[in-house]
C-alpha positions as CSV (number, residue, x, y, z in Angstrom):
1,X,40.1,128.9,-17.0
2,X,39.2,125.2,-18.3
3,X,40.3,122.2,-15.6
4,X,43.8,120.9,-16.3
5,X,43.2,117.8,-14.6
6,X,45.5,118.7,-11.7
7,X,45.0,119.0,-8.0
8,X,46.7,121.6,-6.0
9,X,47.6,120.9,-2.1
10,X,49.1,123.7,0.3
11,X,50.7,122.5,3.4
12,X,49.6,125.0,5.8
13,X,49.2,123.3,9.0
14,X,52.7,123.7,11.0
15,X,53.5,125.7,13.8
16,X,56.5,128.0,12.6
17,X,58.5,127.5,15.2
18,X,61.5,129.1,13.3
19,X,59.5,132.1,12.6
20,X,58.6,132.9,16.2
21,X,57.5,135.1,17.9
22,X,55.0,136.5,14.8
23,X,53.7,132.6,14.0
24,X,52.6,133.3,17.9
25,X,50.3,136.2,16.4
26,X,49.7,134.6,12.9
27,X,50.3,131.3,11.5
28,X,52.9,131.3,9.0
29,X,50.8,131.0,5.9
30,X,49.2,134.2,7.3
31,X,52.4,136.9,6.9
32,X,51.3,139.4,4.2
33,X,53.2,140.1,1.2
34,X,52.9,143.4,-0.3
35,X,49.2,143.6,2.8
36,X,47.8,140.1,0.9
37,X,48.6,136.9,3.1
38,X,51.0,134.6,1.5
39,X,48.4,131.7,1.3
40,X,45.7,134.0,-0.6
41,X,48.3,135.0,-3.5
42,X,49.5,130.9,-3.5
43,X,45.7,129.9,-4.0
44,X,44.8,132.6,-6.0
45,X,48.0,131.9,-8.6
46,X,47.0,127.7,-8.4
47,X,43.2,129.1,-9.4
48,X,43.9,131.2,-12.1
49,X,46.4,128.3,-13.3
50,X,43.2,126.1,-13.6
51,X,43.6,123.8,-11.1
52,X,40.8,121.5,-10.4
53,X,40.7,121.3,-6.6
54,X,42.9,123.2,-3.7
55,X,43.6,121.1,-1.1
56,X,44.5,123.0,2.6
57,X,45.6,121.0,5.8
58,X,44.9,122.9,9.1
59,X,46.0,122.6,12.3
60,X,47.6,125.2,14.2
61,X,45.2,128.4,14.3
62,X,43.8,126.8,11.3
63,X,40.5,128.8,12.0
64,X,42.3,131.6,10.7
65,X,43.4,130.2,7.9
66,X,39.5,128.9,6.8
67,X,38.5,132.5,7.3
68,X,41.0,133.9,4.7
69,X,39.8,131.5,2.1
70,X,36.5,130.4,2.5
71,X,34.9,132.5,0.1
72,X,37.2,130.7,-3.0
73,X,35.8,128.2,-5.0
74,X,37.3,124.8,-5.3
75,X,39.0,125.2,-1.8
76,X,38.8,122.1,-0.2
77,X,39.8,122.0,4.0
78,X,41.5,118.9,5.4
79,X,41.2,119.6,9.3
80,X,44.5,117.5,11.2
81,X,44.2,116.2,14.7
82,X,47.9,116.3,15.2
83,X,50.7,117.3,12.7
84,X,51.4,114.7,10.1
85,X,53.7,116.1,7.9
86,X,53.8,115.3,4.5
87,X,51.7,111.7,5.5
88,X,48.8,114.4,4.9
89,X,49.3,113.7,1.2
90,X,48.7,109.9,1.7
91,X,45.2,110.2,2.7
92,X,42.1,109.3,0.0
93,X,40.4,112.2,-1.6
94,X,37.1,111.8,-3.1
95,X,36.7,112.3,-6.9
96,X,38.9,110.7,-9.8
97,X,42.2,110.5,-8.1
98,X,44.7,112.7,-10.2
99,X,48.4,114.2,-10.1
100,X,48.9,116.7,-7.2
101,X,50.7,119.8,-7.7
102,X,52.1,119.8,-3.6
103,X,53.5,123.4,-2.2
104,X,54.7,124.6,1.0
105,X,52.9,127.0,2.8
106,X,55.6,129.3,3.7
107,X,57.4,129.9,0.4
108,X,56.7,132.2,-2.6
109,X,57.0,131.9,-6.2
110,X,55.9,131.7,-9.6
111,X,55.1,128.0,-10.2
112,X,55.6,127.0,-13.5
113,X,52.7,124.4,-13.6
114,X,52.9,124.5,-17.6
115,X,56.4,123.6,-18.0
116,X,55.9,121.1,-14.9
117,X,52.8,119.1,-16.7
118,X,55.0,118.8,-19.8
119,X,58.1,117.5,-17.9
120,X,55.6,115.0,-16.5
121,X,53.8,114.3,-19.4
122,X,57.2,113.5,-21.0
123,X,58.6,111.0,-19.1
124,X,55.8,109.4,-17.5
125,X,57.0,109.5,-14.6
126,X,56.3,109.7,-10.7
127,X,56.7,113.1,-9.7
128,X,58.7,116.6,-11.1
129,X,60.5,118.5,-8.2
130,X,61.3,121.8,-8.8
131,X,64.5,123.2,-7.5
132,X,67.1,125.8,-7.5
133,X,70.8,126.8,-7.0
134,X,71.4,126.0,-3.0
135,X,72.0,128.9,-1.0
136,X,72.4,128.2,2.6
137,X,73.6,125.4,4.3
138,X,70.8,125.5,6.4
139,X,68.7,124.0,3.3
140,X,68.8,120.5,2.5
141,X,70.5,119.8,-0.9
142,X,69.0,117.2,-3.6
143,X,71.3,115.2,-5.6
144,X,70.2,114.2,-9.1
145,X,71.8,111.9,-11.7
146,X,70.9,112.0,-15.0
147,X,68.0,114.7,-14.1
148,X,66.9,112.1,-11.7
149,X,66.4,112.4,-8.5
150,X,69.2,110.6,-6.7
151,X,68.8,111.5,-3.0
152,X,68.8,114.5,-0.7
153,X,72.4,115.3,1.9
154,X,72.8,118.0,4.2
155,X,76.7,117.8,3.6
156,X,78.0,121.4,1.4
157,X,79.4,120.6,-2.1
158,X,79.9,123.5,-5.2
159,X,76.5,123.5,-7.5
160,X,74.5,122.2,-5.2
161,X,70.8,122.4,-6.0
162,X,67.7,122.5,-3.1
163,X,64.0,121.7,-3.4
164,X,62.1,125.1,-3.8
165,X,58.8,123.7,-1.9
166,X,56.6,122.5,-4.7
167,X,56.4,118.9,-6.4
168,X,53.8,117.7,-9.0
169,X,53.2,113.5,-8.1
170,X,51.1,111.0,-9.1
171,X,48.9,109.3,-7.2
172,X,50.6,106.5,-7.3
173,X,53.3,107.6,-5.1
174,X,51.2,110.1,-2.5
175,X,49.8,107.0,-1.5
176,X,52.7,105.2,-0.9
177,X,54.0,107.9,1.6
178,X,54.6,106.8,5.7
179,X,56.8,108.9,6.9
180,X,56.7,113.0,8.2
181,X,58.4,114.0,4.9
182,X,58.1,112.7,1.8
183,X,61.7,113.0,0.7
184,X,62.1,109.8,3.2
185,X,59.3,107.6,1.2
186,X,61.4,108.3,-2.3
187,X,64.5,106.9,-0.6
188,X,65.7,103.5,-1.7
189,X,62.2,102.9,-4.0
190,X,61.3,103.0,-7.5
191,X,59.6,105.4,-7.9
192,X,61.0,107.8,-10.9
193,X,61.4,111.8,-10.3
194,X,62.5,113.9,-12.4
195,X,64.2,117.5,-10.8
196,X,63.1,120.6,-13.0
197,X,65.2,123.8,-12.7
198,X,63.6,126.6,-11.2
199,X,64.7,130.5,-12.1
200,X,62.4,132.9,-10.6
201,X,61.4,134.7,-7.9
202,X,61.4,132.7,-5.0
203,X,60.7,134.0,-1.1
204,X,61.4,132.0,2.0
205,X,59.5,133.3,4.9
206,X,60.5,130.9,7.4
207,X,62.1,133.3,9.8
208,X,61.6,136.5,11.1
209,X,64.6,137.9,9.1
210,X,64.1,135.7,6.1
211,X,60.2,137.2,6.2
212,X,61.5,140.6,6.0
213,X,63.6,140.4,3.7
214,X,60.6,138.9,1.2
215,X,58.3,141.3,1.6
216,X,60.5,144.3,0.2
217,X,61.8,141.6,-2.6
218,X,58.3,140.5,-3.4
219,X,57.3,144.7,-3.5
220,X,59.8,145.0,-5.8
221,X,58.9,142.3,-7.7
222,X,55.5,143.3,-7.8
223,X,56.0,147.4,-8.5
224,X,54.6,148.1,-5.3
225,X,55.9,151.2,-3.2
226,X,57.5,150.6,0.3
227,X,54.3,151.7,2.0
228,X,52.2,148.3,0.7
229,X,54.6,146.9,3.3
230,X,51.9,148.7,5.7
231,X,48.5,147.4,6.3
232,X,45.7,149.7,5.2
233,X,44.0,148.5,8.5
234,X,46.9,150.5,10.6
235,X,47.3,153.8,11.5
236,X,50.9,155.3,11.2
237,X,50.8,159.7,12.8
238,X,52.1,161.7,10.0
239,X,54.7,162.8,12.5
240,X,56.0,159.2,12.5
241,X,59.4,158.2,10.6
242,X,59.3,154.6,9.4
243,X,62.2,153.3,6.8
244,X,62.1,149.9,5.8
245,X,59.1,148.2,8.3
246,X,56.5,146.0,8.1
247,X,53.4,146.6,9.3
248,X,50.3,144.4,10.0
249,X,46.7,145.2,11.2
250,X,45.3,147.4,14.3
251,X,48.4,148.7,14.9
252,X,49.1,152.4,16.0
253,X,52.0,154.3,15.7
254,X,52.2,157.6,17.5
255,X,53.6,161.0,16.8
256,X,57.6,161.1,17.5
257,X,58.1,157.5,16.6
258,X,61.2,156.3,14.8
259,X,61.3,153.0,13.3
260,X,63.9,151.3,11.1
261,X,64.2,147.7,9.6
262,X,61.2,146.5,12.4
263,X,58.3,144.6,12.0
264,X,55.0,145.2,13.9
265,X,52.6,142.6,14.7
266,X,49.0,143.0,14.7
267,X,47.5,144.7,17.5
268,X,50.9,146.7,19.2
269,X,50.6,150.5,20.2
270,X,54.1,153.0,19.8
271,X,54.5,156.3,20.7
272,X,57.8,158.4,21.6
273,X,60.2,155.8,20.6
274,X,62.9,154.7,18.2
275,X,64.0,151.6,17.2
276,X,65.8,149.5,14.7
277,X,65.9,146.0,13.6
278,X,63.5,144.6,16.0
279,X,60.4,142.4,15.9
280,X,57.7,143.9,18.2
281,X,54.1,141.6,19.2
282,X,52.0,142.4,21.5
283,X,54.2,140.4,24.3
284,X,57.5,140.9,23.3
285,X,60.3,143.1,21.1
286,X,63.4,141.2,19.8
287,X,66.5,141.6,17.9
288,X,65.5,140.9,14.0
């Protein structure tokens, strides 16, 4: 596909600290959806959408991350000595500066660049955030008035709408950015955003529970059967029961082993066991 005169930029550098303890075995950006990490099917959507340039900031195992994408054109890596947050954005890029299509790391969904570009387009403006019924407290909520953005509250009112992790911006206004989320650098200036509403699929993989929950949503999203949840790299005895699990590379599970609702982290060996609703690494097993 021709350029569209957009760049892309996936924050990827956190820690995922909420999604402990399998961010200590992969970086978020790294959990597999349907055996593809979630990073590779958010760079490989922003490619085929024509992007110009794919921006990635790294930081925590960020090697790992360069070795899942190094072989895509366009990909361009932005190596952090400590975490900046959205500050990242603020930072010069070579080539003629243009709007920035900005998307966190740890979320899935269908962008709809197209529709995005057009609200942009239309009212010249400084940014389009996308954003969709709220539906946890725990999220932050965006207030609009007129279909402009307003202000964000974390206080629980009836419609309330949150920002789904993706924002097209002009230059104008990444550059303008000082503080560890950008939400603080629209706050009492002029710059004009417009919210767009968002209605498809949409995955949060922030936590453990939240991750597992996505991947069986994103299978069936995708027509996939319940064993893409499994990495082809495993081995699973065909004496073995598994309902419901999530399984990622080099790992073995042994002849008598019942497993429900659990996710396995690469690298972890089961035999003669049964579980249900845990989260088993290398170093620990917890509740789900």
């Amino acid at each position: 596909m021709s350029p569209i005169g957009i760049d892309a930029f996936i924050l990827a550098a956190g820690r995922g600290m909420r999604a402990r303890p399998l961010s200590l075995v992969r970086p978020k950006p790294l959990f597999p959806l349907g055996d593809v990490p979630l990073i590779r099917l958010l760079a490989d959507q922003l490619l085929q959408a024509g992007v110009d340039r794919v921006f990635v900031n790294l930081f925590y195992r960020g090697y790992e991350i360069r070795r899942h994408l190094h072989n895509l054109d366009k990909i361009r890596f932005i190596e952090e000595d400590s975490l900046s947050g959205s500050r990242i954005l603020a930072r010069p890029r070579s080539g003629i500066p243009r709007p920035m299509l900005v998307v966190n790391g740890d979320v899935f969904m269908q962008i709809p660049l197209d529709e995005m570009r057009r609200e942009y387009k239309r009212f010249a403006c400084d940014g389009v955030l996308l954003v969709r019924p709220r539906t946890s407290a725990s999220y932050t909520a965006v207030e609009a008035e007129s279909g402009w953005y307003r202000r964000i509250r974390q206080s629980v009112h009836d419609g309330d709408r949150m920002y789904c992790g993706a924002g097209l911006f002009s230059q104008r206004f990444l550059s303008s950015i000082r503080h560890g989320s950008f939400f603080q650098s629209l706050e009492k200036s002029a710059f004009r955003v417009r919210l767009l509403e968002y209605r498809g699929i949409w995955l949060d993989l922030g936590t453990p529970a939240l991750y597992h929950r996505a991947q069986f949503d994103y299978l069936e999203y995708a027509g996939l059967p319940e064993s893409k949840a499994c990495s082809g790299r495993s081995h699973v005895d065909d004496d073995a029961i598994l309902k419901q699990c999530v399984i990622w590379d080099n790992v073995e599970v042994g002849a008598r082993t019942c497993l429900v609702q659990t996710i396995v982290a690469d690298g972890v060996r089961l035999s003669e066991t049964c579980m249900k609703r845990r989260v088993i690494t290398p170093d620990m097993n917890v509740p789900l």
